[in-house]
N, C-alpha and C positions, 0 to 999 in steps of 0.2 A: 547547473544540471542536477547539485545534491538536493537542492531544494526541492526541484520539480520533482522530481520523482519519491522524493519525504510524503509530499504533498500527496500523489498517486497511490501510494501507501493508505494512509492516511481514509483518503474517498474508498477505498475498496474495502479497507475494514467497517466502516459505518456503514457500507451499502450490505454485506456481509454480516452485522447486528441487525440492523433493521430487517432483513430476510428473514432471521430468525423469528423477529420478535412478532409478524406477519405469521407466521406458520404454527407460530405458539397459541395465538388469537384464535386461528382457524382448528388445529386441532381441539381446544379446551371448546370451543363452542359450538364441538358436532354433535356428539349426545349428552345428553345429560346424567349424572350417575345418578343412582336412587338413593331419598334420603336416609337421614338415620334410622325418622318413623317408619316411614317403609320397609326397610330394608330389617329392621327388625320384624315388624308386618309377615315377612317372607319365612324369616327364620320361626317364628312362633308356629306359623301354620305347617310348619314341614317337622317340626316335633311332633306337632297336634296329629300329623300323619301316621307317626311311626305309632303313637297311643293309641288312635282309633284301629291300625290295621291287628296290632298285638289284641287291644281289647274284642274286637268281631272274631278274630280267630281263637281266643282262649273259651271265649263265651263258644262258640259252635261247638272245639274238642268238648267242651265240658257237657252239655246237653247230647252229645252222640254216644258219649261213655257213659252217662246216665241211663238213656230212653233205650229200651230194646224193641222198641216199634220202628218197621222199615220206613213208615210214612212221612215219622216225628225227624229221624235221623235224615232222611234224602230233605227236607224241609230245612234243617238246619245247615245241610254242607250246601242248599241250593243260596240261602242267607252270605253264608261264607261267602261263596264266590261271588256272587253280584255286589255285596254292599262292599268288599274290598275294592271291586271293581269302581263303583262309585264313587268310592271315596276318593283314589286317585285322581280318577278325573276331576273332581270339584277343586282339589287343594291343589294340584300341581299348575295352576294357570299362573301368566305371566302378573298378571298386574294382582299383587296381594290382598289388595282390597276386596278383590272379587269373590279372591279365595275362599276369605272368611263370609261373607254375604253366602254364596252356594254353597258352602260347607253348614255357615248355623243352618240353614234353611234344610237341610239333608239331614243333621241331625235332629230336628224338630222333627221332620214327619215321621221317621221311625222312631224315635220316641212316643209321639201320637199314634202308630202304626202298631206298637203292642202294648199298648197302656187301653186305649179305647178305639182300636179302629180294628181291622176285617184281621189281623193278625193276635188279637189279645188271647188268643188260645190256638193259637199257632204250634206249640212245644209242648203242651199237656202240663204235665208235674213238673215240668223245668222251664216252665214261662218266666219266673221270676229271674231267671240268669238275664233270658234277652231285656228284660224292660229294667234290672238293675243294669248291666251293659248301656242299655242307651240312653239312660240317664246320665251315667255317669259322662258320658261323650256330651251328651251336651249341656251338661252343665262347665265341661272342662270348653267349648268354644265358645260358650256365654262369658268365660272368665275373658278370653281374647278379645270379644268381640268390646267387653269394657275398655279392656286398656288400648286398644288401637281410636275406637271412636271417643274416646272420652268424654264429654261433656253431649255428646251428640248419639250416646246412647242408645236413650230412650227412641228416638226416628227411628234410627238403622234395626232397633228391634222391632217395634210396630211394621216398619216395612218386609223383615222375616217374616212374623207369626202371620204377617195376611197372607204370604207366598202360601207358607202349609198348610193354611186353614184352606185357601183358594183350591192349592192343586195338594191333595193329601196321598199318602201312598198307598197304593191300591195291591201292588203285589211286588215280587224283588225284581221282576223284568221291567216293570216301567220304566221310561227313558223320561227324564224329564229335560228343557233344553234350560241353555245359559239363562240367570236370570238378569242377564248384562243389561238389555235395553231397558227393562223395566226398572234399573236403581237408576238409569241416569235419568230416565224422566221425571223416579224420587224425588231426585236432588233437581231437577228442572234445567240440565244440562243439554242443551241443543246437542243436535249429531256434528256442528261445524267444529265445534269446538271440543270435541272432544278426542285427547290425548291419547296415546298409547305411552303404555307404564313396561320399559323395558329395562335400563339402568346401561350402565357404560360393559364397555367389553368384559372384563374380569367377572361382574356381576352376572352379565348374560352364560356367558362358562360355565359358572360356579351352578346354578341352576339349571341348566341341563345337564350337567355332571351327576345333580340329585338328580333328576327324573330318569334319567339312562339308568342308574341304580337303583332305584327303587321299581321302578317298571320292570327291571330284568330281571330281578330277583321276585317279583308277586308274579310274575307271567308264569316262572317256571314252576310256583306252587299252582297258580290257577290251571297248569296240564297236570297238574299230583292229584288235585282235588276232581277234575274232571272225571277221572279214572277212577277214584273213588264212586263219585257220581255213577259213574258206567254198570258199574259191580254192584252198586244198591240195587238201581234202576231194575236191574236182569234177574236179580233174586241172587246172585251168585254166592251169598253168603257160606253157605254149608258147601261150596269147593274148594278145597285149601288152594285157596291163593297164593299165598307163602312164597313158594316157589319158581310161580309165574311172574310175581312181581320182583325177585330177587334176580330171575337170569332174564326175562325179557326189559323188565318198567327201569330197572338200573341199567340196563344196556344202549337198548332202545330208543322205548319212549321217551325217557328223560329227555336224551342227545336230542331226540326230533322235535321233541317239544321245546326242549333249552332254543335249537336253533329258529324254530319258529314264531316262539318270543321272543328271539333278539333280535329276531328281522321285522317281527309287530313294534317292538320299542324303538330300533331302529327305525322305521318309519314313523311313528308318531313325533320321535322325537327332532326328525328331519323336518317333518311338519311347522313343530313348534318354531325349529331354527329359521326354517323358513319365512314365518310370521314376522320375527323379529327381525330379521333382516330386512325385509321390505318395509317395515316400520322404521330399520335405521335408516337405511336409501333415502326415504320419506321425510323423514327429519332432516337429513342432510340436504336434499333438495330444497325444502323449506329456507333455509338459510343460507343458500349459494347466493341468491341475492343481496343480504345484509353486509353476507362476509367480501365479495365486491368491492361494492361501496365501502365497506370499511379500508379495504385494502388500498384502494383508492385516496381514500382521504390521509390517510396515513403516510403513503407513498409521496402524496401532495405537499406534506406537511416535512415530508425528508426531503424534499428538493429545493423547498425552501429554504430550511435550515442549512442544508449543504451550499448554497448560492450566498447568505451571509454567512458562514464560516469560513466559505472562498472568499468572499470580499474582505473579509476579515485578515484575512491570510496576507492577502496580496499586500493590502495595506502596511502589515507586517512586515513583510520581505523587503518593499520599497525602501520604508522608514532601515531596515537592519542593510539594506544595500548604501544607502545614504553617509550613514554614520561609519562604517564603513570605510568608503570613498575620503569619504573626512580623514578617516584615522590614517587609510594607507598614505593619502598623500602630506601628510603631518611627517608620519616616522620618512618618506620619499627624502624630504626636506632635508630632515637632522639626520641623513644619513650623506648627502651629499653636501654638505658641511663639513660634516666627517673627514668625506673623502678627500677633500679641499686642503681640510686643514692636514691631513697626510701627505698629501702629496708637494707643499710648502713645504713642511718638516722635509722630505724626501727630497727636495732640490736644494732645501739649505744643506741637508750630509752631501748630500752630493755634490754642489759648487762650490760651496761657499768653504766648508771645511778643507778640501785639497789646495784652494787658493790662499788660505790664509797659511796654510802649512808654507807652501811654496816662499809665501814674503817672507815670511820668517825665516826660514832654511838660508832664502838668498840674500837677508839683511845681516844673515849672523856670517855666512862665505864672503861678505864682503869685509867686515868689520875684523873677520882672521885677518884676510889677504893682507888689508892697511898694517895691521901689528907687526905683521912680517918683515913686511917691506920697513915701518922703522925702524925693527931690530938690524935689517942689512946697512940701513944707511950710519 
């Protein structure tokens, strides 16, 4: 019975590792994490963010403290707010590649857009602020756009410069959309086969952690600068504002703007999460099949192994039953030998030793008696 239940033992912990090692397979092989290139990819362009929003907004303060023309200034905070807006959107997408694609290409056209196109005197005396600014931006993701593509370059820039040659910027409300379909047909990437660039759990967090943050914090400047806008727009200048903006715009509008940006970010970013979720779903659907059959095969390959370990075993017990049997009835033997030869000893004290007492006793009372009797005669 110790045996058996050894044994029971035994099959329960191997079925118990192998559960594991099944669940190990299946987890590690639902999404994939993003690589290093990548994932660096992600990190460059989310610096590249905080550069380009710092750089659009010093360049606007700068041209508004300069220019005392209402048209040049409402021109420049109208710049602010749009291309910050812009910018966002281009850099914060899930797959980094793309990032930088719709980002060089964003900063090309407003480069082009006051260097030679409908904006090159856009800001009067302080044009040279925006067209240094947007040099400088895009030469800072031209530097990216090297080290990510490396050797492949030269492509991925020819396919930029024809984007903003193609569709140039025409003013700061133009919408321009993803230039997504058009790099895969670039790259001559069928729609079957094409991926979505998401990364594993912690990856996916960590980046809408950035974009919740970053969204929520330019949301609640893009209601500061509106309000500016407001106040250009109406000529309000010569009302001291001071004071309206101290007890109502800090009271107020901040709070309602604060809350209505972080219910816009809030939603975009539920958006995103959204994306990505249905792209995990999708990925993991994709491989309910493989992981099956894996599990399958494996399972297959544990029952087998467990059938000759059992044979194995049994074999084992037989043979230790056998020997055994052998041994018990060996010592059975030289125990009742033993006993044999005791209980001999045990009928010699006991017969044999009282009887010879006895002759003795009775040969030496007779050999008195005789003495006796000659000393009377």
């Amino acid at each position: 019975m110790a045996w058996y239940n050894r044994a029971k033992l035994i099959w329960v912990a191997m079925l118990i590792l192998s559960s594991c090692s099944l669940l190990k397979v299946e987890v590690a092989t639902d999404v994939e994490p993003l690589d290093e290139h990548t994932l660096n990819a992600r990190i460059l362009t989310h610096n590249y963010l905080k550069t380009y929003l710092s750089e659009i907004m010093n360049a606007s303060d700068s041209i508004m403290d300069i220019e005392k023309d209402r048209d040049i200034r409402i021109r420049a905070l109208l710049w602010k707010i749009n291309a910050t807006q812009l910018g966002r959107e281009k850099v914060l997408q899930s797959d980094p590649e793309m990032a930088i694609i719709d980002t060089w290409a964003l900063a090309g056209r407003m480069y082009d857009f006051f260097n030679e196109g409908p904006g090159d005197t856009l800001f009067g005396h302080s044009q040279p602020i925006a067209v240094q600014s947007s040099d400088i931006l895009l030469a800072k993701i031209d530097t990216i756009g090297r080290i990510y593509f490396g050797k492949d370059y030269n492509n991925a820039y020819q396919f930029v410069n024809g984007i903003r040659k193609a569709e140039p910027f025409v003013n700061f409300e133009t919408e321009y959309s993803s230039v997504f379909a058009a790099w895969n047909k670039h790259k001559q990437i069928p729609d079957s086969l094409i991926q979505p660039v998401i990364g594993s759990l912690p990856q996916v967090m960590s980046d809408m952690n950035t974009r919740v943050g970053i969204n929520t914090e330019q949301s609640i400047l893009q209601a500061r600068w509106n309000g500016q806008l407001l106040v250009l727009e109406n000529e309000l200048d010569s009302i001291d504002i001071q004071g309206i903006s101290n007890s109502v715009d800090e009271k107020i509008m901040i709070i309602v703007s604060a809350l209505e940006s972080a219910e816009s970010a809030l939603r975009e970013s539920m958006n995103q999460l959204h994306k990505d979720v249905q792209s995990i779903v999708y990925s993991f659907n994709t491989n309910v099949d493989s992981l099956s059959r894996l599990a399958e095969r494996e399972l297959s390959l544990f029952r087998d192994s467990l059938g000759v370990e059992r044979e194995a075993l049994m074999k084992d017990i037989d043979a230790t039953s056998e020997n055994l049997t052998r041994v018990a009835m060996e010592e059975l033997r030289k125990t009742i030998k033993s006993i044999l030869l005791y209980v001999i000893i045990l009928l010699a004290v006991i017969l044999f030793i009282p009887f010879t007492l006895g002759y003795f006793t009775g040969r030496a009372s007779k050999n008195l008696r005789i003495r006796r009797s000659s000393k009377k005669e």
